[in-house]
PDB file of N, CA, C and O in Angstrom:
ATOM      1  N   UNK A   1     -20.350  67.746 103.405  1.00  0.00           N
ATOM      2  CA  UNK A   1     -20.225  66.814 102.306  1.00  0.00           C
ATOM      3  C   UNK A   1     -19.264  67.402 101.273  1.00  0.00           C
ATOM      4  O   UNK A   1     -19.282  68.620 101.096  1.00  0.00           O
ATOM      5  N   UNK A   2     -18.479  66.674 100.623  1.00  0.00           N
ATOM      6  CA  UNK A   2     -17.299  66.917  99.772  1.00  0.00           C
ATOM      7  C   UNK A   2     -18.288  66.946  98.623  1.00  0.00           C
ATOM      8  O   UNK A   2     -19.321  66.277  98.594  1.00  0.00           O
ATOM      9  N   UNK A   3     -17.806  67.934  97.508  1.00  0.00           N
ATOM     10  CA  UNK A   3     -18.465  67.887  96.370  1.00  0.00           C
ATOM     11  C   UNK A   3     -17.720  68.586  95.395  1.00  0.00           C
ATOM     12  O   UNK A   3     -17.072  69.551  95.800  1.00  0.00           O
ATOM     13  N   UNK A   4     -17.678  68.306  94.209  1.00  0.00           N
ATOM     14  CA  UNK A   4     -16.623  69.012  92.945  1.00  0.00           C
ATOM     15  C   UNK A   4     -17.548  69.992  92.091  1.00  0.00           C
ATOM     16  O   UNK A   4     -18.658  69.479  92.234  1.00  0.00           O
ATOM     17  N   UNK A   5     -17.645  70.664  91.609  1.00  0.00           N
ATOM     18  CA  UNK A   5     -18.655  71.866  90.769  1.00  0.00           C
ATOM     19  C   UNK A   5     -17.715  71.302  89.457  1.00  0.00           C
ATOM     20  O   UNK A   5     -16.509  71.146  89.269  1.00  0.00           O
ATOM     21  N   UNK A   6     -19.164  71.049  88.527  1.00  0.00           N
ATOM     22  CA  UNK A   6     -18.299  70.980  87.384  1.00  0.00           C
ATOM     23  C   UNK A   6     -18.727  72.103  86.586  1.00  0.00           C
ATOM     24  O   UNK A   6     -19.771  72.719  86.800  1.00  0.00           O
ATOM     25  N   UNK A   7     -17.944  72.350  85.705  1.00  0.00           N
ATOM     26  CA  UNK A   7     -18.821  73.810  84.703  1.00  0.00           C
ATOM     27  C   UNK A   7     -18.769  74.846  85.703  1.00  0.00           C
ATOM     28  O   UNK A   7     -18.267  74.925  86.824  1.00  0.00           O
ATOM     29  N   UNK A   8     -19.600  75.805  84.785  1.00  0.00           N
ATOM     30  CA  UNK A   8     -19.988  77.334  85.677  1.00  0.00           C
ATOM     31  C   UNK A   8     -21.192  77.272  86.533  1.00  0.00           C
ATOM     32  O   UNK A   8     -22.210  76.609  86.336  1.00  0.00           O
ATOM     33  N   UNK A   9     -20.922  78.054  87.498  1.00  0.00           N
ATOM     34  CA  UNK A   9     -22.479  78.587  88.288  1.00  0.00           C
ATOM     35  C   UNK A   9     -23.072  79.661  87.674  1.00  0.00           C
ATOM     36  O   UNK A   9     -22.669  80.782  87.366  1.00  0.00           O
ATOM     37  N   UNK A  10     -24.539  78.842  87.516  1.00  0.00           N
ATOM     38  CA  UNK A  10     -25.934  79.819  86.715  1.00  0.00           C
ATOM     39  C   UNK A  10     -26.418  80.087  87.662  1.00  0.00           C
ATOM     40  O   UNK A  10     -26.396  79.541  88.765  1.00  0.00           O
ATOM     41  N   UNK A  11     -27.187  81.478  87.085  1.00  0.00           N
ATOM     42  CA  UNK A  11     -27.943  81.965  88.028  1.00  0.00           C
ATOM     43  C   UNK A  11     -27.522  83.108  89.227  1.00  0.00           C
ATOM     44  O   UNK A  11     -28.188  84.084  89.571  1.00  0.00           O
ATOM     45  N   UNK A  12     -26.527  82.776  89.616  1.00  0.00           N
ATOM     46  CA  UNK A  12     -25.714  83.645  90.772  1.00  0.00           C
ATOM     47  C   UNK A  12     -26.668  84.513  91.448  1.00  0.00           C
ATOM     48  O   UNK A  12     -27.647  84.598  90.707  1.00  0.00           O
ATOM     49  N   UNK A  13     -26.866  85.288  92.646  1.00  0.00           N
ATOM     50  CA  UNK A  13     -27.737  86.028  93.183  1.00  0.00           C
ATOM     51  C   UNK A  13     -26.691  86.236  94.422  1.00  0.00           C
ATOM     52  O   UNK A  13     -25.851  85.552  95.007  1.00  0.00           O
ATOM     53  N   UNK A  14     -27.212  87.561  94.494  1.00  0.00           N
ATOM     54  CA  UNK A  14     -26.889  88.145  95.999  1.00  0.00           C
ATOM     55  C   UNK A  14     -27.679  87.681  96.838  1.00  0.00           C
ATOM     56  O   UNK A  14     -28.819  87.715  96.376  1.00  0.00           O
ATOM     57  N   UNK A  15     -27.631  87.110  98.211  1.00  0.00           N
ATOM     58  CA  UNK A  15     -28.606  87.225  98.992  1.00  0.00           C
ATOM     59  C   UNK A  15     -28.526  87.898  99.943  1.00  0.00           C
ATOM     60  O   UNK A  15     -29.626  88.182 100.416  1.00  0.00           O
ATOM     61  N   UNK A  16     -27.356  88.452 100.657  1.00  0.00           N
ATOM     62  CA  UNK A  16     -27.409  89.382 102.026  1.00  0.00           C
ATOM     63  C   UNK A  16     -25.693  89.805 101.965  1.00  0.00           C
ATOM     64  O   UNK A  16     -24.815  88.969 101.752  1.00  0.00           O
ATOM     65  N   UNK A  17     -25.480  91.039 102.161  1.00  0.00           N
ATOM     66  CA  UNK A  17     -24.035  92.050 101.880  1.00  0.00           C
ATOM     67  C   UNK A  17     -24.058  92.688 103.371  1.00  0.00           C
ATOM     68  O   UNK A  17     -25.026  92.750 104.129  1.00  0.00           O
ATOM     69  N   UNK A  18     -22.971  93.064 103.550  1.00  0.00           N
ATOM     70  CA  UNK A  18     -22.355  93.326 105.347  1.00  0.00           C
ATOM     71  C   UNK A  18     -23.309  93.200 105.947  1.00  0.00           C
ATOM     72  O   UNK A  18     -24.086  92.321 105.574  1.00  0.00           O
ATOM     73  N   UNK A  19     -23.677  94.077 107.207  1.00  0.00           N
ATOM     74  CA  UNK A  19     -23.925  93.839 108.311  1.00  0.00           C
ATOM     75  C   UNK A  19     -25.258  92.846 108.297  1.00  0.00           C
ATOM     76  O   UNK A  19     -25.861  92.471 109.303  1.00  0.00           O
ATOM     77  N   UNK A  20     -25.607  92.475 106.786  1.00  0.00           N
ATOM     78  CA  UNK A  20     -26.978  91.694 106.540  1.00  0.00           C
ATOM     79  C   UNK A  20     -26.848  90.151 106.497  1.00  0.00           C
ATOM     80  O   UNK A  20     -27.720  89.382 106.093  1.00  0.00           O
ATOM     81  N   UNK A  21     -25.236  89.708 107.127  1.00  0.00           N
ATOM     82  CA  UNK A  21     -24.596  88.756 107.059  1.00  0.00           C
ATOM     83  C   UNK A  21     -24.573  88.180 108.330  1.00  0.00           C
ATOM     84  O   UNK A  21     -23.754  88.700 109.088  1.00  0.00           O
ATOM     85  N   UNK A  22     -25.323  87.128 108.851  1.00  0.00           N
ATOM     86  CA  UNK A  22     -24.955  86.713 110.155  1.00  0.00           C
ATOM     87  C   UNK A  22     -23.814  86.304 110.789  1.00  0.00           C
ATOM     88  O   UNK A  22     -23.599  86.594 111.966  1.00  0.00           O
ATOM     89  N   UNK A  23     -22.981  85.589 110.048  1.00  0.00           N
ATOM     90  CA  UNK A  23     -21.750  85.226 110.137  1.00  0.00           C
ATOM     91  C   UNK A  23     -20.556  86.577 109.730  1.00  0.00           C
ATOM     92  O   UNK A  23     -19.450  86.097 109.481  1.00  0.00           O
ATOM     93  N   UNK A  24     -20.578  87.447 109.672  1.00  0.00           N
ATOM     94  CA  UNK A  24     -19.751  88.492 108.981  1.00  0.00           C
ATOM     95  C   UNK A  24     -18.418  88.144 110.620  1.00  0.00           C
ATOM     96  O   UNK A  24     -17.459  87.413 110.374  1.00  0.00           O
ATOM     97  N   UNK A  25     -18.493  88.459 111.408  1.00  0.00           N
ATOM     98  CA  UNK A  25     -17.393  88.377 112.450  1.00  0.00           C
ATOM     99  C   UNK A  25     -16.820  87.262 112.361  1.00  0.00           C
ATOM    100  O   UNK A  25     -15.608  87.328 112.568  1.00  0.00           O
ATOM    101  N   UNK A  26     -17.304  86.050 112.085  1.00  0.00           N
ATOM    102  CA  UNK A  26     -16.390  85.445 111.978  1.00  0.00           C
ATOM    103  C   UNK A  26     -16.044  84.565 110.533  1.00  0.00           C
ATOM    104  O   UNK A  26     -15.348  83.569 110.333  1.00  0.00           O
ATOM    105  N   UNK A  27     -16.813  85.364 109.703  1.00  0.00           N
ATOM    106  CA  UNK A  27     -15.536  85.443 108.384  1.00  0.00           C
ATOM    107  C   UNK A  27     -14.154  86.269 108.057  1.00  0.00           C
ATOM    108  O   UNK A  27     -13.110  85.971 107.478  1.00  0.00           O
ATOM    109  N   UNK A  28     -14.715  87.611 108.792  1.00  0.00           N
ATOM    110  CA  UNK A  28     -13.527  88.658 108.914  1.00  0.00           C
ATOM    111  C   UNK A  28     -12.354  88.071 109.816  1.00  0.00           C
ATOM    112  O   UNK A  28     -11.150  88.166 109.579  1.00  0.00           O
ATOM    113  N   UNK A  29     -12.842  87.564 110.694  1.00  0.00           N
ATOM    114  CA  UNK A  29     -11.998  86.797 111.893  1.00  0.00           C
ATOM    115  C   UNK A  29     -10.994  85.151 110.922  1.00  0.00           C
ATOM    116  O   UNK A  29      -9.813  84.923 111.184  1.00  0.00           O
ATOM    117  N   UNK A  30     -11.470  84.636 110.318  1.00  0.00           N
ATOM    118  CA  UNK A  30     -11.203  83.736 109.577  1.00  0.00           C
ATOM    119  C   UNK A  30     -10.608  83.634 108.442  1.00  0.00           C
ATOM    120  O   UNK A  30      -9.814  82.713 108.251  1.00  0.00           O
ATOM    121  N   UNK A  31     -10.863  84.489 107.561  1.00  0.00           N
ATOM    122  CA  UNK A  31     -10.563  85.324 106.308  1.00  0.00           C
ATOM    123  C   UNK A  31     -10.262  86.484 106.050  1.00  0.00           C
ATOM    124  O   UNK A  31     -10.214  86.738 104.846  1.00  0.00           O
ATOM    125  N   UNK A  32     -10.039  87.296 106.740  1.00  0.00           N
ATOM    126  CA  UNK A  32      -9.353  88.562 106.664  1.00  0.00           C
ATOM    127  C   UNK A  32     -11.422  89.594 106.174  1.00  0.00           C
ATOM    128  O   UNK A  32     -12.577  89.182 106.072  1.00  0.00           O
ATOM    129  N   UNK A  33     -10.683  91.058 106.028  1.00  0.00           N
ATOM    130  CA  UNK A  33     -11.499  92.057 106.053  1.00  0.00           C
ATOM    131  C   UNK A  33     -11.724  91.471 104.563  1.00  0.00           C
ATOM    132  O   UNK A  33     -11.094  90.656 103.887  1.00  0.00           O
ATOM    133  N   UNK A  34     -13.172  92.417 104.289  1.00  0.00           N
ATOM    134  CA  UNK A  34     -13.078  92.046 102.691  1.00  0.00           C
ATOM    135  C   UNK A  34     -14.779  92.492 102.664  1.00  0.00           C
ATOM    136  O   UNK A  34     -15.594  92.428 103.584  1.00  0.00           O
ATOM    137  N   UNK A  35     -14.941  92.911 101.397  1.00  0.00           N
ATOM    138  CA  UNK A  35     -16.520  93.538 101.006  1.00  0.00           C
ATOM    139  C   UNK A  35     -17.348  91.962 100.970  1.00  0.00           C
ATOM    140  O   UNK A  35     -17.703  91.506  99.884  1.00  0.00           O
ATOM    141  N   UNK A  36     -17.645  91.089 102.462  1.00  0.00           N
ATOM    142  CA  UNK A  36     -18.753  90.050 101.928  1.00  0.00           C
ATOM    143  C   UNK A  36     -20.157  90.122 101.642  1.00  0.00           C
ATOM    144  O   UNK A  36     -21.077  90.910 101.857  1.00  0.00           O
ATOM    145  N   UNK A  37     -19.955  88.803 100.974  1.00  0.00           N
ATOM    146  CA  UNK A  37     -21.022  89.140 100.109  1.00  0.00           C
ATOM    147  C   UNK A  37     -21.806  87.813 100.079  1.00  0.00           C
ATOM    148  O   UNK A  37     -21.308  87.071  99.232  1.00  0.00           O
ATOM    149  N   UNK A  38     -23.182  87.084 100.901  1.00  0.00           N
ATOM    150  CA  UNK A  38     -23.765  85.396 100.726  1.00  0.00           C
ATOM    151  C   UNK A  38     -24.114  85.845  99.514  1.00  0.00           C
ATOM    152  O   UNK A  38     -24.439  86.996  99.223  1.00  0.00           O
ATOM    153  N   UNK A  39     -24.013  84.540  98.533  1.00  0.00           N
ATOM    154  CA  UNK A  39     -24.873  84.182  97.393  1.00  0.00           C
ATOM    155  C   UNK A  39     -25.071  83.257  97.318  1.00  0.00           C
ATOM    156  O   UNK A  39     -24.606  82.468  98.141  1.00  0.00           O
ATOM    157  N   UNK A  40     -26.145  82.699  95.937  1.00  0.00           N
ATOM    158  CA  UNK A  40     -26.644  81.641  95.741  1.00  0.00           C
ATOM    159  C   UNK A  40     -26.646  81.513  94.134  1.00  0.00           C
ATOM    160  O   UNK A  40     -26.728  82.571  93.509  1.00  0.00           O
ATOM    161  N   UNK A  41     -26.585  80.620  93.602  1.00  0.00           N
ATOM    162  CA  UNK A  41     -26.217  79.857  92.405  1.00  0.00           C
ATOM    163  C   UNK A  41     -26.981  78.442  91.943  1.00  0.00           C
ATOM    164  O   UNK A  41     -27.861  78.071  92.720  1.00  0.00           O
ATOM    165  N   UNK A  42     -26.809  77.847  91.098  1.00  0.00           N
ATOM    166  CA  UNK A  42     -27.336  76.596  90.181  1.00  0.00           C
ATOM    167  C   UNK A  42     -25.914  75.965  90.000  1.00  0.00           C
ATOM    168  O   UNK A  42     -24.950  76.717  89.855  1.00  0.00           O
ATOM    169  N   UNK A  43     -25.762  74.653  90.003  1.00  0.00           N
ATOM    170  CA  UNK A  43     -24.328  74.136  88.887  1.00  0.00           C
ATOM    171  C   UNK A  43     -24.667  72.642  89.072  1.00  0.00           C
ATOM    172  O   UNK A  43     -25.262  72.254  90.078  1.00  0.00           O
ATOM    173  N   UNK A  44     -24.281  71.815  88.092  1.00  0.00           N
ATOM    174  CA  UNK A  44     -23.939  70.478  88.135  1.00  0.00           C
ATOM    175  C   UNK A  44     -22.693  70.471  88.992  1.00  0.00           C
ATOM    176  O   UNK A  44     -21.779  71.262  88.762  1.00  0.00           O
ATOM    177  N   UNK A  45     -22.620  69.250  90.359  1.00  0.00           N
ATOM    178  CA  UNK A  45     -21.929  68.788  91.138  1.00  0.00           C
ATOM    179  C   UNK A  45     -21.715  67.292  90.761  1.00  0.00           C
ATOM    180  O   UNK A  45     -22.531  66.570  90.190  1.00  0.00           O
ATOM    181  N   UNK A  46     -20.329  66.924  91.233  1.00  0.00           N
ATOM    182  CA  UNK A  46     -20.525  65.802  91.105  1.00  0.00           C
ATOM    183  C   UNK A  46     -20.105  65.121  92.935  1.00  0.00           C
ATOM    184  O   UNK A  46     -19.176  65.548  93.619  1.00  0.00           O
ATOM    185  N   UNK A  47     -20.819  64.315  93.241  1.00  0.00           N
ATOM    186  CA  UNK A  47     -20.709  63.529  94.877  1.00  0.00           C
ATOM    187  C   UNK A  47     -20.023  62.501  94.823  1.00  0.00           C
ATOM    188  O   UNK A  47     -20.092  61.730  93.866  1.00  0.00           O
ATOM    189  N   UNK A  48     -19.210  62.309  95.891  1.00  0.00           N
ATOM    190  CA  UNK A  48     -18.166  61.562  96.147  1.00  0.00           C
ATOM    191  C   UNK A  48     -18.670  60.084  95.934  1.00  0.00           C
ATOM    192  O   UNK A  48     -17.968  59.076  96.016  1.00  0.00           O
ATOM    193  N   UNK A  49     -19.495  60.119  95.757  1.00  0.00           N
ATOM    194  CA  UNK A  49     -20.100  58.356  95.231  1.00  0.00           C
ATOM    195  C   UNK A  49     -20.268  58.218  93.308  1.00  0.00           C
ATOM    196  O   UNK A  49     -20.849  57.370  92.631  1.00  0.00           O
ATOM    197  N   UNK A  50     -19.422  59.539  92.877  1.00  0.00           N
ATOM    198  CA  UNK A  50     -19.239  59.676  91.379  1.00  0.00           C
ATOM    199  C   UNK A  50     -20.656  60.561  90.710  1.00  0.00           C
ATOM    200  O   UNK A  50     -20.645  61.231  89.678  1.00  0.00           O
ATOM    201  N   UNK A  51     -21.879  60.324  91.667  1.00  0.00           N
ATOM    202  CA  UNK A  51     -23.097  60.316  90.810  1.00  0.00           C
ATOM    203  C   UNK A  51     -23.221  62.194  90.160  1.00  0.00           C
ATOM    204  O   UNK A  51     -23.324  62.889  91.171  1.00  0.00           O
ATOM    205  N   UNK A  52     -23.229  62.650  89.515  1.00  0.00           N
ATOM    206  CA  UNK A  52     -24.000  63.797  89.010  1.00  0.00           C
ATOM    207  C   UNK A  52     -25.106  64.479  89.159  1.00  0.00           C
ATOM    208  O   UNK A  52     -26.157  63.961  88.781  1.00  0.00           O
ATOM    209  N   UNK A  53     -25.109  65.413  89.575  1.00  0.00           N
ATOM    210  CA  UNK A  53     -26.260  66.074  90.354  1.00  0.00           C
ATOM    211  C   UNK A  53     -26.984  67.853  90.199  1.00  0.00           C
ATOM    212  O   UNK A  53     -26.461  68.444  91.143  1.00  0.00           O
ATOM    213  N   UNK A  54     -27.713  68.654  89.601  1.00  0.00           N
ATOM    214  CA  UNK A  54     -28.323  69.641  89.503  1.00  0.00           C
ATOM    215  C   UNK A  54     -28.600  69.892  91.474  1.00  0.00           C
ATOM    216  O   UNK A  54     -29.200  69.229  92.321  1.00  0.00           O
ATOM    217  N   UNK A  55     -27.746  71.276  91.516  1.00  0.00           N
ATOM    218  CA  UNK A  55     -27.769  71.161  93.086  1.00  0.00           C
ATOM    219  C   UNK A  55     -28.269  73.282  93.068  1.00  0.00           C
ATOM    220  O   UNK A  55     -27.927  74.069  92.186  1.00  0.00           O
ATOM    221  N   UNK A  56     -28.773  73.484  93.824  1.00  0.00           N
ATOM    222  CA  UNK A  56     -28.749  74.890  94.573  1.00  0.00           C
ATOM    223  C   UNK A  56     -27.907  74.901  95.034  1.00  0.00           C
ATOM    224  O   UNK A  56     -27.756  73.817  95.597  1.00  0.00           O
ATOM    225  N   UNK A  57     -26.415  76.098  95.330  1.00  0.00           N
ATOM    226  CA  UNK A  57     -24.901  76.235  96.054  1.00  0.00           C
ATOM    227  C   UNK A  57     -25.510  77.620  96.696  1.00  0.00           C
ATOM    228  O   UNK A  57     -26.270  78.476  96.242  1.00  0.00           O
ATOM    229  N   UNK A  58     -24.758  77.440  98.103  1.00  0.00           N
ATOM    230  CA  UNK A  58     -24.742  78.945  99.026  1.00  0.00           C
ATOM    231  C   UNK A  58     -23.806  78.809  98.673  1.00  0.00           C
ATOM    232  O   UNK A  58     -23.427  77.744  98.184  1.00  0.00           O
ATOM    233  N   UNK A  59     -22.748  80.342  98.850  1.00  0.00           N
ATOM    234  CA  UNK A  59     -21.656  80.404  99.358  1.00  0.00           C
ATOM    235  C   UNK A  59     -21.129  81.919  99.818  1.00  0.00           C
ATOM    236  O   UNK A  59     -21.736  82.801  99.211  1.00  0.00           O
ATOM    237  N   UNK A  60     -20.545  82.207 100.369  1.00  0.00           N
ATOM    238  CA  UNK A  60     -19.789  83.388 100.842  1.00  0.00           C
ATOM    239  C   UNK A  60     -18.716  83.723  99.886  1.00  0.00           C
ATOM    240  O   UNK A  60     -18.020  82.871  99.333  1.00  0.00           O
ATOM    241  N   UNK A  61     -18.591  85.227  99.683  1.00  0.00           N
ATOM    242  CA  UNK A  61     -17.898  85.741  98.190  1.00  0.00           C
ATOM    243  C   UNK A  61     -16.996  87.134  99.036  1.00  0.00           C
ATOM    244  O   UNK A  61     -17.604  87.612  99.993  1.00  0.00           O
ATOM    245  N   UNK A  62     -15.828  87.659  98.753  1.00  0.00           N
ATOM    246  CA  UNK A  62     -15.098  88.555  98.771  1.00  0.00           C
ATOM    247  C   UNK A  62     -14.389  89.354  97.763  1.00  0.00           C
ATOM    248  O   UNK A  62     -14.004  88.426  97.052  1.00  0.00           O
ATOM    249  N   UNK A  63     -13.977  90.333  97.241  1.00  0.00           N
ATOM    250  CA  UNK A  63     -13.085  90.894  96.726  1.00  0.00           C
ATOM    251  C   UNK A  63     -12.030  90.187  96.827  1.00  0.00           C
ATOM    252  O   UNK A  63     -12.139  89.574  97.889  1.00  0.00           O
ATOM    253  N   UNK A  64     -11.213  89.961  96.402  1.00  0.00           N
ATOM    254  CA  UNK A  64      -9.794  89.851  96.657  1.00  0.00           C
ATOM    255  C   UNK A  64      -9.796  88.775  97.384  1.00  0.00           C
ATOM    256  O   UNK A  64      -8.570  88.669  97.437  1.00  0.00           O
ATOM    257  N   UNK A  65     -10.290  87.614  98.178  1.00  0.00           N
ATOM    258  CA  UNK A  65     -10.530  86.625  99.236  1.00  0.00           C
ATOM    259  C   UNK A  65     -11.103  85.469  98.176  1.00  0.00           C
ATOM    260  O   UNK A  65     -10.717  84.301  98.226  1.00  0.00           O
ATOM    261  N   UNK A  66     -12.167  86.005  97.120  1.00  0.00           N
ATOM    262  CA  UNK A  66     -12.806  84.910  96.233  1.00  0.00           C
ATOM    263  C   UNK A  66     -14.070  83.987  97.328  1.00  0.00           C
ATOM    264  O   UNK A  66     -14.571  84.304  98.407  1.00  0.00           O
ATOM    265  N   UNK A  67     -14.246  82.775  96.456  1.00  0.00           N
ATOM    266  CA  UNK A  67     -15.365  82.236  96.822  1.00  0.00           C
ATOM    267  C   UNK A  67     -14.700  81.471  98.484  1.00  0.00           C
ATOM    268  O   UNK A  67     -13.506  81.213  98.638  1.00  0.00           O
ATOM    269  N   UNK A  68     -15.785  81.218  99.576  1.00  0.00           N
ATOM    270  CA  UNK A  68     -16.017  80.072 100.609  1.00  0.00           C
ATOM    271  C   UNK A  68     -16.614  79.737 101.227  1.00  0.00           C
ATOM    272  O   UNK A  68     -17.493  80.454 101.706  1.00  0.00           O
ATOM    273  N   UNK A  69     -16.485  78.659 101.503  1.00  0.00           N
ATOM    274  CA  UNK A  69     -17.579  77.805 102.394  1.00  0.00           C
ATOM    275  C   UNK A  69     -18.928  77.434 101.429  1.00  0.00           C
ATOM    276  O   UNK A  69     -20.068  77.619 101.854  1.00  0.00           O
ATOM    277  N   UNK A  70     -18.652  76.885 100.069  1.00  0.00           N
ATOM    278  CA  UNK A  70     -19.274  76.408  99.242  1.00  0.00           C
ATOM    279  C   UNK A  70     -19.817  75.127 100.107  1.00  0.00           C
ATOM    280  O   UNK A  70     -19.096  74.293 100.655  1.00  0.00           O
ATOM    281  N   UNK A  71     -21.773  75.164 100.110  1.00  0.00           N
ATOM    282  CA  UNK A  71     -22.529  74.162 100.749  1.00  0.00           C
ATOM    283  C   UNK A  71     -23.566  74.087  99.804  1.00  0.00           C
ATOM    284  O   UNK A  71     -23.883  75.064  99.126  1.00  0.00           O
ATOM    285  N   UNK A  72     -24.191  72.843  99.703  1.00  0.00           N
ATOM    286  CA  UNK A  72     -25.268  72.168  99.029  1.00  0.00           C
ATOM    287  C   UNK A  72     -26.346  72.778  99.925  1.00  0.00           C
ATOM    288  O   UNK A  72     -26.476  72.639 101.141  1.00  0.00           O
ATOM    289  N   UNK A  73     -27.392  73.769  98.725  1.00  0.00           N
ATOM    290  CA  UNK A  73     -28.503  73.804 100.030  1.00  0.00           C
ATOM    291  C   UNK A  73     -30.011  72.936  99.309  1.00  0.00           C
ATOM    292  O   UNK A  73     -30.945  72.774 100.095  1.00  0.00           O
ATOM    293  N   UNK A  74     -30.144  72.538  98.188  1.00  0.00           N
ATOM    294  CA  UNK A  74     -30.741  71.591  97.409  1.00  0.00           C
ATOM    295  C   UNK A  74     -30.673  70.869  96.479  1.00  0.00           C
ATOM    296  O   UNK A  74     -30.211  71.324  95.432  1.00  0.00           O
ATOM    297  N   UNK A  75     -31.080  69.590  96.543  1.00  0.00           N
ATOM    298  CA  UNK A  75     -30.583  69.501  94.566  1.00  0.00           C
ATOM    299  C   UNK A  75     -32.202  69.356  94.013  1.00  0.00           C
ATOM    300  O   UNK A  75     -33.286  69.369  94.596  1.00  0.00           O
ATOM    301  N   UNK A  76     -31.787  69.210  92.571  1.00  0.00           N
ATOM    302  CA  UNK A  76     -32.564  69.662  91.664  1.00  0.00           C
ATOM    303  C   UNK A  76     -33.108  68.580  91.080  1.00  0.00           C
ATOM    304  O   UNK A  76     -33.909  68.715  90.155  1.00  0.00           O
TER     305      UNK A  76
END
């Protein structure tokens, strides 16, 4: 699902760093080497049907690579 983050992400948290990463091979494979890092966050989204939304965000984080694969894992 397409979604826009408006504002900052609250909250931020580590949840799992190298080899504690299931996907780590094929982020390195995809995105180059890089210290990853899953986290999790809070932010107002807004959904492609305009509406506004308090959502829980995963996402995968790097040094130098930045944020990806930003996914909705609840809203609020």
């Amino acid at each position: 699902m397409e979604f826009d983050v408006i504002g900052d992400i609250t909250g931020a948290q580590t949840i799992a760093t190298g080899s504690g990463i299931r996907e780590l091979g094929r982020l390195r494979k995809r995105y180059g080497r890089g210290r990853w890092r899953k986290r999790k966050g809070f932010a107002e989204i807004r959904l492609p049907s305009g509406e506004i939304v308090q959502a829980e965000l995963h996402w995968y984080e790097a040094t130098g690579i930045g944020k990806r694969e930003m996914k909705i894992k609840t809203f609020i």
